[in-house]
Each structure stands twice: as structure tokens, then as C-alpha cells.
PQR file of N, CA, C, O and H, with PARSE charges and radii, in Angstrom:
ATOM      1  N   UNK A   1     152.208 104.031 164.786 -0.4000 1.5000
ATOM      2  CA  UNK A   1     151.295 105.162 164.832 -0.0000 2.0000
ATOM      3  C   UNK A   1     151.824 106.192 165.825  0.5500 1.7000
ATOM      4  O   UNK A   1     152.980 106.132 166.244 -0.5500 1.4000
ATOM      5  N   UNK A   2     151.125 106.960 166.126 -0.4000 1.5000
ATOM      6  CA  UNK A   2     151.869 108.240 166.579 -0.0000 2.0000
ATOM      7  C   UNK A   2     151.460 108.482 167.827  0.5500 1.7000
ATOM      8  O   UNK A   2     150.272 108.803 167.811 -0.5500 1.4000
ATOM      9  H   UNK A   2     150.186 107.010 165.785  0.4000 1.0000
ATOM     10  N   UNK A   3     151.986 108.470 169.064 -0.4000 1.5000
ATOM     11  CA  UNK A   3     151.818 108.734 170.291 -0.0000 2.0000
ATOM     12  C   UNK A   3     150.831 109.840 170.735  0.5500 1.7000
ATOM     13  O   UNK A   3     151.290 110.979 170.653 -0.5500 1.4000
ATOM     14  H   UNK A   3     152.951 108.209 169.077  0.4000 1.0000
ATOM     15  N   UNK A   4     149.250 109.692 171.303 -0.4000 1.5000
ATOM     16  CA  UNK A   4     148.551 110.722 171.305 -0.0000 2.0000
ATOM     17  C   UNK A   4     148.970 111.903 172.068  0.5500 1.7000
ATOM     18  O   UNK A   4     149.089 111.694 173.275 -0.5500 1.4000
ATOM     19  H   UNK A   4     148.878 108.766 171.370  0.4000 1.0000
ATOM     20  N   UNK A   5     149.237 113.167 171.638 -0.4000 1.5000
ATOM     21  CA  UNK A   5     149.686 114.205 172.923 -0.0000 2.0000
ATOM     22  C   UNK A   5     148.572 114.978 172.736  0.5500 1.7000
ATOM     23  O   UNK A   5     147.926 115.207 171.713 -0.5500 1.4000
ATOM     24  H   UNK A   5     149.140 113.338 170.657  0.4000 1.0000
ATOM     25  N   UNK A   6     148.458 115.287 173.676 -0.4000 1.5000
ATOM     26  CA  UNK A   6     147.487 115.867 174.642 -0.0000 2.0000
ATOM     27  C   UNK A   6     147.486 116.846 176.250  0.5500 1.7000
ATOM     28  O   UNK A   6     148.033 116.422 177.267 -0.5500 1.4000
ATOM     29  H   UNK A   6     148.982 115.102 174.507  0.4000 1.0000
ATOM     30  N   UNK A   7     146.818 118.071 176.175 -0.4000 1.5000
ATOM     31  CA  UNK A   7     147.573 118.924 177.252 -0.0000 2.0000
ATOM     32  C   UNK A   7     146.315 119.524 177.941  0.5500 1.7000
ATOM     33  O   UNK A   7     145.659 120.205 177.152 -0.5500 1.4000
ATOM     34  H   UNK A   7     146.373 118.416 175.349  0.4000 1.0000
ATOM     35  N   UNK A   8     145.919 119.474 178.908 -0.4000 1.5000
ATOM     36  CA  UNK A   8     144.842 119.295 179.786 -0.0000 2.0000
ATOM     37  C   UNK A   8     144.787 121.408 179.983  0.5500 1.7000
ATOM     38  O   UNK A   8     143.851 122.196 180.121 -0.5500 1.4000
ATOM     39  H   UNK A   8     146.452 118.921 179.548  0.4000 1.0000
ATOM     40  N   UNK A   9     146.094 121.560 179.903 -0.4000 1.5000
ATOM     41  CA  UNK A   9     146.029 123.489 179.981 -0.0000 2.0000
ATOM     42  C   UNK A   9     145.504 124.027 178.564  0.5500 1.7000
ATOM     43  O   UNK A   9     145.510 123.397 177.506 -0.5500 1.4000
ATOM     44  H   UNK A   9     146.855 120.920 179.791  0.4000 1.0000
ATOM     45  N   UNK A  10     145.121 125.126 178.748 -0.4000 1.5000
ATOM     46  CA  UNK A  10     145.261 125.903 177.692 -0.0000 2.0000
ATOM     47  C   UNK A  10     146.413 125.841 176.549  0.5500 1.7000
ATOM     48  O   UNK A  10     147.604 125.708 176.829 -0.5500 1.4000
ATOM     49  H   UNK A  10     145.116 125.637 179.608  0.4000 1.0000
ATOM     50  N   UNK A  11     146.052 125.921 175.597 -0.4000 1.5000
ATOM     51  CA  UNK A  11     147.747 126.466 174.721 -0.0000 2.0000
ATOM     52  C   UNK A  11     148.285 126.907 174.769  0.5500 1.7000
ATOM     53  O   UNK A  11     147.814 128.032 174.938 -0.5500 1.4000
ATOM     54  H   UNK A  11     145.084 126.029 175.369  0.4000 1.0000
ATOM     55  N   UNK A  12     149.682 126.944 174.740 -0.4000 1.5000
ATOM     56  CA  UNK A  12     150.517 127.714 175.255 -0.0000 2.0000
ATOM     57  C   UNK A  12     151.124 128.195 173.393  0.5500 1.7000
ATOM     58  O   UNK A  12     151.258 127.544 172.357 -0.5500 1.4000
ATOM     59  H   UNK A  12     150.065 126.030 174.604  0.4000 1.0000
ATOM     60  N   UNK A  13     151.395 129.983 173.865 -0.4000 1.5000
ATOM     61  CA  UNK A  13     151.892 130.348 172.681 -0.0000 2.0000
ATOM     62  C   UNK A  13     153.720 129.943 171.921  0.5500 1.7000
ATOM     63  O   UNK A  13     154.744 130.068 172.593 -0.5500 1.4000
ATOM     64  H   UNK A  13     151.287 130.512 174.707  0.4000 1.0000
ATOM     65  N   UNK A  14     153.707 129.598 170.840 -0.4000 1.5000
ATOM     66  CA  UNK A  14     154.896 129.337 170.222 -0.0000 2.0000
ATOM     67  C   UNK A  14     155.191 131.060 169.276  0.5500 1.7000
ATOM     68  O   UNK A  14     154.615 131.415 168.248 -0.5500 1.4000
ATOM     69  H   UNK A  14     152.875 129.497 170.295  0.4000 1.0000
ATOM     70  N   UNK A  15     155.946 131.613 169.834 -0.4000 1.5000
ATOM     71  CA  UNK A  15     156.331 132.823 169.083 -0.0000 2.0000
ATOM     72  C   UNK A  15     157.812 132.892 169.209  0.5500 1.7000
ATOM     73  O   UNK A  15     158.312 133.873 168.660 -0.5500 1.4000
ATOM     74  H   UNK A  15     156.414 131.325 170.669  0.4000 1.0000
ATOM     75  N   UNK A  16     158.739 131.960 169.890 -0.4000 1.5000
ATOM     76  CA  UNK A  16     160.424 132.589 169.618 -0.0000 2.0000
ATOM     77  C   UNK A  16     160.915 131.236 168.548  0.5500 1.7000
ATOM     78  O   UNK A  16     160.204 130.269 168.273 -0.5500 1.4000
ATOM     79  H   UNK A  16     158.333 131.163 170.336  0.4000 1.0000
ATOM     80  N   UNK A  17     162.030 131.436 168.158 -0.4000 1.5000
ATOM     81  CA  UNK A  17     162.615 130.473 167.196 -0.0000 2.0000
ATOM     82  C   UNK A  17     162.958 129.239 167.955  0.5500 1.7000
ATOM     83  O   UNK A  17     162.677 128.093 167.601 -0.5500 1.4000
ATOM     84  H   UNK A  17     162.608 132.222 168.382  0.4000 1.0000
ATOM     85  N   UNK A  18     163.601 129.595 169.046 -0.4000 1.5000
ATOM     86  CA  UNK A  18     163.867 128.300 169.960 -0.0000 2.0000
ATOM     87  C   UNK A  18     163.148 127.487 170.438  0.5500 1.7000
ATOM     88  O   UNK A  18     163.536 126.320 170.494 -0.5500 1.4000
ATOM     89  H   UNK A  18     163.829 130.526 169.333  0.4000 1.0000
ATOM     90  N   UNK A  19     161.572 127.947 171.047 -0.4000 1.5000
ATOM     91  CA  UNK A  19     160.439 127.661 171.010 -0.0000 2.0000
ATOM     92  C   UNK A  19     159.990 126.101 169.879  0.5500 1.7000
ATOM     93  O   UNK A  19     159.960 124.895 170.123 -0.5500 1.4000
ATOM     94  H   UNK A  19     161.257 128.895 171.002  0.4000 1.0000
ATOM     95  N   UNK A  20     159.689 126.954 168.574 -0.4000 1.5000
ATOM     96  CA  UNK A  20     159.137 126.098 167.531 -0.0000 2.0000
ATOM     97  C   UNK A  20     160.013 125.166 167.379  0.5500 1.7000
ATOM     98  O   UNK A  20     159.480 124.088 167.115 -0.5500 1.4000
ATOM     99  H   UNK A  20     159.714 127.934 168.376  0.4000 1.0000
ATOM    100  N   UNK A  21     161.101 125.137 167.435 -0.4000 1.5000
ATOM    101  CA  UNK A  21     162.024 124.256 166.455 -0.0000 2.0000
ATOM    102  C   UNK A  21     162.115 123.153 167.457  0.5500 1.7000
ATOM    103  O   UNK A  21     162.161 121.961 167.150 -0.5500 1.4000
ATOM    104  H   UNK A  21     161.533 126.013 167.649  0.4000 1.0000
ATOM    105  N   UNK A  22     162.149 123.803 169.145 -0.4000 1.5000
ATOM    106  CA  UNK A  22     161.941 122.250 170.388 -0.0000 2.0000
ATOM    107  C   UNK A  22     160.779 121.474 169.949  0.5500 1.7000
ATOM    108  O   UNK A  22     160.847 120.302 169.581 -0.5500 1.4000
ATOM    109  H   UNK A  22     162.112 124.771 169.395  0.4000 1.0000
ATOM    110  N   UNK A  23     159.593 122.253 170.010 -0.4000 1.5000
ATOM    111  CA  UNK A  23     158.126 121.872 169.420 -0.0000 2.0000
ATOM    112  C   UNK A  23     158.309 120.805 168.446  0.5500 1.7000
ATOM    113  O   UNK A  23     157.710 119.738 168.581 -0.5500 1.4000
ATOM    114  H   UNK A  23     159.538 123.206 170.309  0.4000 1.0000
ATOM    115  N   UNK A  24     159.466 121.127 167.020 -0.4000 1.5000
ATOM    116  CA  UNK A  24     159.317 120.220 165.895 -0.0000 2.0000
ATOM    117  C   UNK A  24     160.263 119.154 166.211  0.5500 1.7000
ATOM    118  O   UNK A  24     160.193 118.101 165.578 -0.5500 1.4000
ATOM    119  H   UNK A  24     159.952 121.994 166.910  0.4000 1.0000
ATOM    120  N   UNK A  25     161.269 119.341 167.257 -0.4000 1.5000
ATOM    121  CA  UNK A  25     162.220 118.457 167.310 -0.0000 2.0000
ATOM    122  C   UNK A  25     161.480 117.286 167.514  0.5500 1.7000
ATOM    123  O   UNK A  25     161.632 116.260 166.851 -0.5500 1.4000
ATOM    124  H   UNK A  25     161.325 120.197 167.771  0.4000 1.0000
ATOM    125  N   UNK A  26     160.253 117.512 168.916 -0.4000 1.5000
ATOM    126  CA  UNK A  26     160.026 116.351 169.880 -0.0000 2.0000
ATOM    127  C   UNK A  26     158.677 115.947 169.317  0.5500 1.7000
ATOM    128  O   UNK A  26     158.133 115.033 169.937 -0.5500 1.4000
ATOM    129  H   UNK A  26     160.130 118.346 169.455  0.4000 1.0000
ATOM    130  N   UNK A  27     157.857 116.561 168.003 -0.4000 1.5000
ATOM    131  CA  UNK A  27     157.058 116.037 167.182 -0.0000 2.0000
ATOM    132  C   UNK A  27     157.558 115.404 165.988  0.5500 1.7000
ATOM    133  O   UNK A  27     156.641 114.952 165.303 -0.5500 1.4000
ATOM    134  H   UNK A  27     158.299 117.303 167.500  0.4000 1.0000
ATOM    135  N   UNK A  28     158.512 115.253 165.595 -0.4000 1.5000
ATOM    136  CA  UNK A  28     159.866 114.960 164.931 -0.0000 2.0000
ATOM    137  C   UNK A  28     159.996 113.446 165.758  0.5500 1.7000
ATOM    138  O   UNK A  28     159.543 112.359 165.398 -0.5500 1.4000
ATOM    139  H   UNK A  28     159.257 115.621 166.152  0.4000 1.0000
ATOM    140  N   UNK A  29     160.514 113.669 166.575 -0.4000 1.5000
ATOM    141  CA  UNK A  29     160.939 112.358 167.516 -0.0000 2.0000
ATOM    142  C   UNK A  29     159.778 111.035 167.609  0.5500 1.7000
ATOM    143  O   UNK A  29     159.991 109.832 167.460 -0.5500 1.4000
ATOM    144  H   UNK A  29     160.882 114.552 166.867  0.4000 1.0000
ATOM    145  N   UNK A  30     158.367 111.818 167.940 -0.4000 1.5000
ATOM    146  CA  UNK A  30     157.516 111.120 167.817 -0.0000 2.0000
ATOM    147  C   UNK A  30     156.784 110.285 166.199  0.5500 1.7000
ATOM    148  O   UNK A  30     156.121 109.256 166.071 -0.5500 1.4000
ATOM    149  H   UNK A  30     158.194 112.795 168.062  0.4000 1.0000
ATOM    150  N   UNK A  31     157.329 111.371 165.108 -0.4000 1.5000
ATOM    151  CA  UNK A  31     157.214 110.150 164.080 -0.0000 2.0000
ATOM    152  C   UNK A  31     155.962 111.163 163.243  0.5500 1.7000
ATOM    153  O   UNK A  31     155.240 110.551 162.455 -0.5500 1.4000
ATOM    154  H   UNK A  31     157.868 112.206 165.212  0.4000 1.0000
ATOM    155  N   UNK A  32     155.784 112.274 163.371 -0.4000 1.5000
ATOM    156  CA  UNK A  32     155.188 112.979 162.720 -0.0000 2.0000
ATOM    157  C   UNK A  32     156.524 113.973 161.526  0.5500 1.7000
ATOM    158  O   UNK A  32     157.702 114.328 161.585 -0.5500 1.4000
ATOM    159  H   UNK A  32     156.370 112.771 164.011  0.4000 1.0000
ATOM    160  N   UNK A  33     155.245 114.057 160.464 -0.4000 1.5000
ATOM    161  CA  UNK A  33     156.634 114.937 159.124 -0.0000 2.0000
ATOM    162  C   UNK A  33     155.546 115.156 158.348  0.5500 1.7000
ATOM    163  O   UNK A  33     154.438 114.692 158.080 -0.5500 1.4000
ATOM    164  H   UNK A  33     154.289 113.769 160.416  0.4000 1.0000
ATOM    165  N   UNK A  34     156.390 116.162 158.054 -0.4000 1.5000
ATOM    166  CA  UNK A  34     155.298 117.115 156.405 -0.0000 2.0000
ATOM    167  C   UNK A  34     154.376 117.962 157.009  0.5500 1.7000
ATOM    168  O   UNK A  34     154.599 118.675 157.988 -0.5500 1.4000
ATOM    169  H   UNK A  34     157.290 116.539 158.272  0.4000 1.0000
ATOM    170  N   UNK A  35     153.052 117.835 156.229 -0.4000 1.5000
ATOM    171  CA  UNK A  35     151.837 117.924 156.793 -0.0000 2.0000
ATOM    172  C   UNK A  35     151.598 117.790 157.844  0.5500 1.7000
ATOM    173  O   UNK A  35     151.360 118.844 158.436 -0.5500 1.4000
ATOM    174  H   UNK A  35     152.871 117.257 155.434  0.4000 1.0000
ATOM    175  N   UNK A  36     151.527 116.644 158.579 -0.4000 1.5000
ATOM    176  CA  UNK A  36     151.011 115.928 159.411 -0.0000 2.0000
ATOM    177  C   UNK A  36     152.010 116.570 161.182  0.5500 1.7000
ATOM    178  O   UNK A  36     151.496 116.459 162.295 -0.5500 1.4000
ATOM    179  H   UNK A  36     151.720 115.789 158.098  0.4000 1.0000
ATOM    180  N   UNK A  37     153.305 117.128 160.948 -0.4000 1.5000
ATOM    181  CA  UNK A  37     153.840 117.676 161.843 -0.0000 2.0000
ATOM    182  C   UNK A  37     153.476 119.017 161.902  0.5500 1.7000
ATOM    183  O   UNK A  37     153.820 119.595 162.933 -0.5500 1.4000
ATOM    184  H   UNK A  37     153.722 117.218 160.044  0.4000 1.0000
ATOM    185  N   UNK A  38     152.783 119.760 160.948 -0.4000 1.5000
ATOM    186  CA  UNK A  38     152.323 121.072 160.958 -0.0000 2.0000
ATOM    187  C   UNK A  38     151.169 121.117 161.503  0.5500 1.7000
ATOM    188  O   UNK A  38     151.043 122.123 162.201 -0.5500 1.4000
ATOM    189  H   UNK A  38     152.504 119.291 160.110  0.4000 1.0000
ATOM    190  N   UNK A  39     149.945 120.207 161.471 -0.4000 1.5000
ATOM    191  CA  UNK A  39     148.832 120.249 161.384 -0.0000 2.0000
ATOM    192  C   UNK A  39     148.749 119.783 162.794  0.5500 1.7000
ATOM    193  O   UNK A  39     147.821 120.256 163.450 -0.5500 1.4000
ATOM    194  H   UNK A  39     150.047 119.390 160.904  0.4000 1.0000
ATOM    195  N   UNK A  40     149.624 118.864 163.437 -0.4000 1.5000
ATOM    196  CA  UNK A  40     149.719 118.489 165.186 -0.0000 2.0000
ATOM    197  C   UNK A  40     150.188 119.792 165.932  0.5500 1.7000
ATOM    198  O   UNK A  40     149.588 120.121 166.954 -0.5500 1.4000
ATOM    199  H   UNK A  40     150.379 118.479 162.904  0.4000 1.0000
ATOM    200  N   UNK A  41     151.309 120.598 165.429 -0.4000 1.5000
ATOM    201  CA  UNK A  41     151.626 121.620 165.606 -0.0000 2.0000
ATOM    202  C   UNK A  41     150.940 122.656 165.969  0.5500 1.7000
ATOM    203  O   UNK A  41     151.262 123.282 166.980 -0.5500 1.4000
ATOM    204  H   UNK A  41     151.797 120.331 164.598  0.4000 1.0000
ATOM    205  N   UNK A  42     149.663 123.084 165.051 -0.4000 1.5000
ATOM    206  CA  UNK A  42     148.844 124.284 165.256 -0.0000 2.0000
ATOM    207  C   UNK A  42     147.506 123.451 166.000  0.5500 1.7000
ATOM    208  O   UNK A  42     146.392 123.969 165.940 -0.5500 1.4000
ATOM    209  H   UNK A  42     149.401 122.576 164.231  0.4000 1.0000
ATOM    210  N   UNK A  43     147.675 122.335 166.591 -0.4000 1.5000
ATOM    211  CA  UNK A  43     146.590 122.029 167.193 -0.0000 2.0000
ATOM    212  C   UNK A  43     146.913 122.332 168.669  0.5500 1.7000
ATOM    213  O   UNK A  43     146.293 123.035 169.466 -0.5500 1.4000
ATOM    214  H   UNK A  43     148.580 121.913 166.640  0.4000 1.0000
ATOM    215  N   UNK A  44     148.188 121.528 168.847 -0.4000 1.5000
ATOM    216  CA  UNK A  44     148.796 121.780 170.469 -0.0000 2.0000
ATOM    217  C   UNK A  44     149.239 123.534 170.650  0.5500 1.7000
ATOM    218  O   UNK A  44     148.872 124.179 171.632 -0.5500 1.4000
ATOM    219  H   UNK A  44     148.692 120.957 168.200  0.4000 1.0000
ATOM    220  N   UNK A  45     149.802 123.935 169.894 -0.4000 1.5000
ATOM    221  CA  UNK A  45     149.909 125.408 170.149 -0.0000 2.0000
ATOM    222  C   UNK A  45     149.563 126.400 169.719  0.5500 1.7000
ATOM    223  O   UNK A  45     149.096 125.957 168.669 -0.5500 1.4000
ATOM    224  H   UNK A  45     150.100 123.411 169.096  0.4000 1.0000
ATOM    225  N   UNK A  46     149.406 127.401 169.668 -0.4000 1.5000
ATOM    226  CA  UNK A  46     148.985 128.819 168.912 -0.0000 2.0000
ATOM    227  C   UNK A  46     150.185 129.421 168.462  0.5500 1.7000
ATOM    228  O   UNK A  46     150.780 130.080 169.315 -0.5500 1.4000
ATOM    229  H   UNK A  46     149.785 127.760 170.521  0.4000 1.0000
ATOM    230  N   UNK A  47     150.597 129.370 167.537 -0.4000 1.5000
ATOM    231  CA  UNK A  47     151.905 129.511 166.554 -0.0000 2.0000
ATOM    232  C   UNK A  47     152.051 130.660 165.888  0.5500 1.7000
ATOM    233  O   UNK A  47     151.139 130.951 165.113 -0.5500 1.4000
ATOM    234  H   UNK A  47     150.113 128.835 166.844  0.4000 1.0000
ATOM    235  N   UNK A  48     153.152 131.547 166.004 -0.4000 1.5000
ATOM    236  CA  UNK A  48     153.814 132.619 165.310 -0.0000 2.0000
ATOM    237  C   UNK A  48     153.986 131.854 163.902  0.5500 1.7000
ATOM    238  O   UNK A  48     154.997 131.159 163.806 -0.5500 1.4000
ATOM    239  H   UNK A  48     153.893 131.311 166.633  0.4000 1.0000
ATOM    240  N   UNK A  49     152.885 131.917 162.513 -0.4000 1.5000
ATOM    241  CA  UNK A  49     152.967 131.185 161.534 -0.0000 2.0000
ATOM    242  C   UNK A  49     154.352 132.160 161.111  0.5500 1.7000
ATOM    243  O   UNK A  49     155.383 131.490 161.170 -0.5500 1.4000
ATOM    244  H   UNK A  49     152.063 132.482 162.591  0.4000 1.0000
ATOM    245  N   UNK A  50     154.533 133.311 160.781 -0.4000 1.5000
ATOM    246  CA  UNK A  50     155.738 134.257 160.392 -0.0000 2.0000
ATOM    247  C   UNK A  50     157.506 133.904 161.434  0.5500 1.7000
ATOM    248  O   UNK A  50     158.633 133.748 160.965 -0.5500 1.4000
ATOM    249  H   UNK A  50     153.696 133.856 160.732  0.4000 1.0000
ATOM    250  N   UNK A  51     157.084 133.890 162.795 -0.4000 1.5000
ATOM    251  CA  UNK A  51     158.230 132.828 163.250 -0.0000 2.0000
ATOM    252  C   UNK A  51     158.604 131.483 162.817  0.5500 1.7000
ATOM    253  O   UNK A  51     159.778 131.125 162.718 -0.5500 1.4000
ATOM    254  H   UNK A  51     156.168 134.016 163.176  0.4000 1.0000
ATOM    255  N   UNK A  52     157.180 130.437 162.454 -0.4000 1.5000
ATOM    256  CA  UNK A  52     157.978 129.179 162.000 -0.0000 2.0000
ATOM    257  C   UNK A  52     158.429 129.642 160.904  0.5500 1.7000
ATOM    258  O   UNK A  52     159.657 129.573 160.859 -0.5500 1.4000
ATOM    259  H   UNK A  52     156.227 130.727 162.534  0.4000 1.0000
ATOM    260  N   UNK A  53     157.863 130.168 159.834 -0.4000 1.5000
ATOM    261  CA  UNK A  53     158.279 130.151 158.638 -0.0000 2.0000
ATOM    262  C   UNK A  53     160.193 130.807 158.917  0.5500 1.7000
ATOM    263  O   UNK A  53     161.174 130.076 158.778 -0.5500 1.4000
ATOM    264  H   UNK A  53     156.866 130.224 159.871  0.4000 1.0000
ATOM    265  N   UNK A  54     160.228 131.705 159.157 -0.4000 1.5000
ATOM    266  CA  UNK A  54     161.420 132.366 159.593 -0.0000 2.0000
ATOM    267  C   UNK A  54     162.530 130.763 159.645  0.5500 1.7000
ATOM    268  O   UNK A  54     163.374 130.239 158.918 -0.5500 1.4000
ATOM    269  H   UNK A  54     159.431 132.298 159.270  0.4000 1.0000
ATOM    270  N   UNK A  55     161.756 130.435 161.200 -0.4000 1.5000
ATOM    271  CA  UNK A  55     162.798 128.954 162.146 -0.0000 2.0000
ATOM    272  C   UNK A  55     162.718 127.967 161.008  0.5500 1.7000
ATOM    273  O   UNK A  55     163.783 127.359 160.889 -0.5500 1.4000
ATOM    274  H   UNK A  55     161.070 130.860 161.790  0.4000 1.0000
ATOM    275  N   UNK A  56     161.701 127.575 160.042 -0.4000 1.5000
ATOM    276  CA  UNK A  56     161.989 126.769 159.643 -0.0000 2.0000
ATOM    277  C   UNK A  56     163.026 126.957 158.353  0.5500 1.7000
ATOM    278  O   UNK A  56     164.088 126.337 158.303 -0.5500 1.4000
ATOM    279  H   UNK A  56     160.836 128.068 160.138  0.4000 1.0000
ATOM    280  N   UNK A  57     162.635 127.801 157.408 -0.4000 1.5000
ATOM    281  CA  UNK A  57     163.691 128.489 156.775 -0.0000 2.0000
ATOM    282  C   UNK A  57     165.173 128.762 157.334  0.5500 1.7000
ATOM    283  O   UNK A  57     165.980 128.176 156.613 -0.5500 1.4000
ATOM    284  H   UNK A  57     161.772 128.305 157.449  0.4000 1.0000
ATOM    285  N   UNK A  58     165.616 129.260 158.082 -0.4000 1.5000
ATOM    286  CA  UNK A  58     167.070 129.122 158.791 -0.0000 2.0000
ATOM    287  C   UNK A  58     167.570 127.639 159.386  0.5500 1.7000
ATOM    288  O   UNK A  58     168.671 127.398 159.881 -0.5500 1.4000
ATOM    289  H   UNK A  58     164.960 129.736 158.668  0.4000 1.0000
ATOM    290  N   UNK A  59     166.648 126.874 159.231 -0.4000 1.5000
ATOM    291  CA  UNK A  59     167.021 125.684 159.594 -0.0000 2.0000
ATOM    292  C   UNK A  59     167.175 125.091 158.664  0.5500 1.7000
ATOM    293  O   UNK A  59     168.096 124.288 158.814 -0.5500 1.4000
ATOM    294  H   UNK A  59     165.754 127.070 158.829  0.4000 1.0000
ATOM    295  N   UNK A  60     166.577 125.045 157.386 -0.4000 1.5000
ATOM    296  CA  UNK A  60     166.406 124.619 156.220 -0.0000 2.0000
ATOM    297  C   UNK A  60     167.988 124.855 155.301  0.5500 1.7000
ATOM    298  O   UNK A  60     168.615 124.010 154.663 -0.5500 1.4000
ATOM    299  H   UNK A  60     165.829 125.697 157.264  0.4000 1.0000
ATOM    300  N   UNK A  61     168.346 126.495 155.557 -0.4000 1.5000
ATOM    301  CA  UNK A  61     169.456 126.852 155.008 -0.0000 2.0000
ATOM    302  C   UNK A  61     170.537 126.453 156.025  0.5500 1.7000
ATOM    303  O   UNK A  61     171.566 126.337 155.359 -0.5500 1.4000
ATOM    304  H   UNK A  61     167.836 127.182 156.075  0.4000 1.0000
ATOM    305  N   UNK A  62     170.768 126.226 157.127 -0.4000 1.5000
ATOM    306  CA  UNK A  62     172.002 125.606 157.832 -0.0000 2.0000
ATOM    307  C   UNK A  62     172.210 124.551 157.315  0.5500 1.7000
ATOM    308  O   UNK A  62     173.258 124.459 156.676 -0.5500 1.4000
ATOM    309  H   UNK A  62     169.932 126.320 157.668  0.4000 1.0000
ATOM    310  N   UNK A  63     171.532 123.662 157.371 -0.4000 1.5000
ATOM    311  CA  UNK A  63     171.473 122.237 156.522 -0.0000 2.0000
ATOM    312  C   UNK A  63     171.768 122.060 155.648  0.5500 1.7000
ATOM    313  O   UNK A  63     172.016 120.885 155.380 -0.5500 1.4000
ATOM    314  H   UNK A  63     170.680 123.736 157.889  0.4000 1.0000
ATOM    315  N   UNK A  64     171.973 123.256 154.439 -0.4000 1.5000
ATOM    316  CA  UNK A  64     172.276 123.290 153.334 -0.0000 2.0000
ATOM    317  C   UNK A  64     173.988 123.602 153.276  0.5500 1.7000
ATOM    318  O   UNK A  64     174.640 123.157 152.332 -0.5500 1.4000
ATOM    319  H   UNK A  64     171.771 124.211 154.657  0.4000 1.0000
ATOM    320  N   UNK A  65     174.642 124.405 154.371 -0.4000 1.5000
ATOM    321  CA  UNK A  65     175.710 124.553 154.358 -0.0000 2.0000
ATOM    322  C   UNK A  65     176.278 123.770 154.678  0.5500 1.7000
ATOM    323  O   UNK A  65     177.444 123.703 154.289 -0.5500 1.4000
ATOM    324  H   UNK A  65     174.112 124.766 155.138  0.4000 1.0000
ATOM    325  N   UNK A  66     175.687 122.666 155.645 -0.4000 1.5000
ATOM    326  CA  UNK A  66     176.256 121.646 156.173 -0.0000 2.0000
ATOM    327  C   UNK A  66     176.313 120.330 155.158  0.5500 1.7000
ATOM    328  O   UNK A  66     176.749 119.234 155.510 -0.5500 1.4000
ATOM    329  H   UNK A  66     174.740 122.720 155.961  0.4000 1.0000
ATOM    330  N   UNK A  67     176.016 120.504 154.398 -0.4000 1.5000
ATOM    331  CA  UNK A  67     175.682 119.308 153.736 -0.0000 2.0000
ATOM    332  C   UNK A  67     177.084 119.566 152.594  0.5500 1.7000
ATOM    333  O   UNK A  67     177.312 118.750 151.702 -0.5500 1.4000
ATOM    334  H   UNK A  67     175.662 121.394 154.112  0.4000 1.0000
TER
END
């Protein structure tokens, strides 16, 4: 199951690319995907939805070259 995170501050905003993609790495790490990493995502932070889409898309297509 998935390690509860939890942040006693306010939210902190996710608006640069480098930002989100640390965010998904280390919700990633913890064992969240799909859905379920988006939906932990906009709970812990207040999210540039037009930046992830961007970060996740350029990440999506590197992967593709790499492959």
C-alpha cells in the first residue's frame, strides 16, 4: 500500500517543469501510477494543470526517442 504523505504547511504551488516531474518522480517511487498518481498529486499541491500536461508530454516524447 502506499506510504501516507502528508504536509502539516499549506500547499505549496507546482508551476515549473522541474518542479512536477520531482513531484511524479518521488510519487512514482512510492508506488502510485495512472490515476491514482494524479489524484495524490492535486491533493498535496496546487498544480499548473497546463505545465503538467506540457512536463508530462515532453517526457512522454523523450522516451519515445529513447526507446
Amino acid at each position: 500500500m502506499h506510504d501516507a504523505i502528508s504536509f502539516d504547511d499549506p500547499k505549496l504551488r507546482l508551476t515549473s517543469r522541474g518542479d512536477i516531474l520531482t513531484a511524479i518522480g518521488i510519487l512514482k517511487l512510492k508506488g502510485y501510477e495512472g490515476e491514482d498518481l494524479v489524484r495524490e498529486l492535486i491533493s498535496l499541491f496546487y498544480v499548473d494543470l497546463d505545465a503538467y500536461n506540457e512536463a508530462v508530454f515532453e517526457e512522454e516524447q523523450l522516451g519515445d526517442r529513447a526507446a
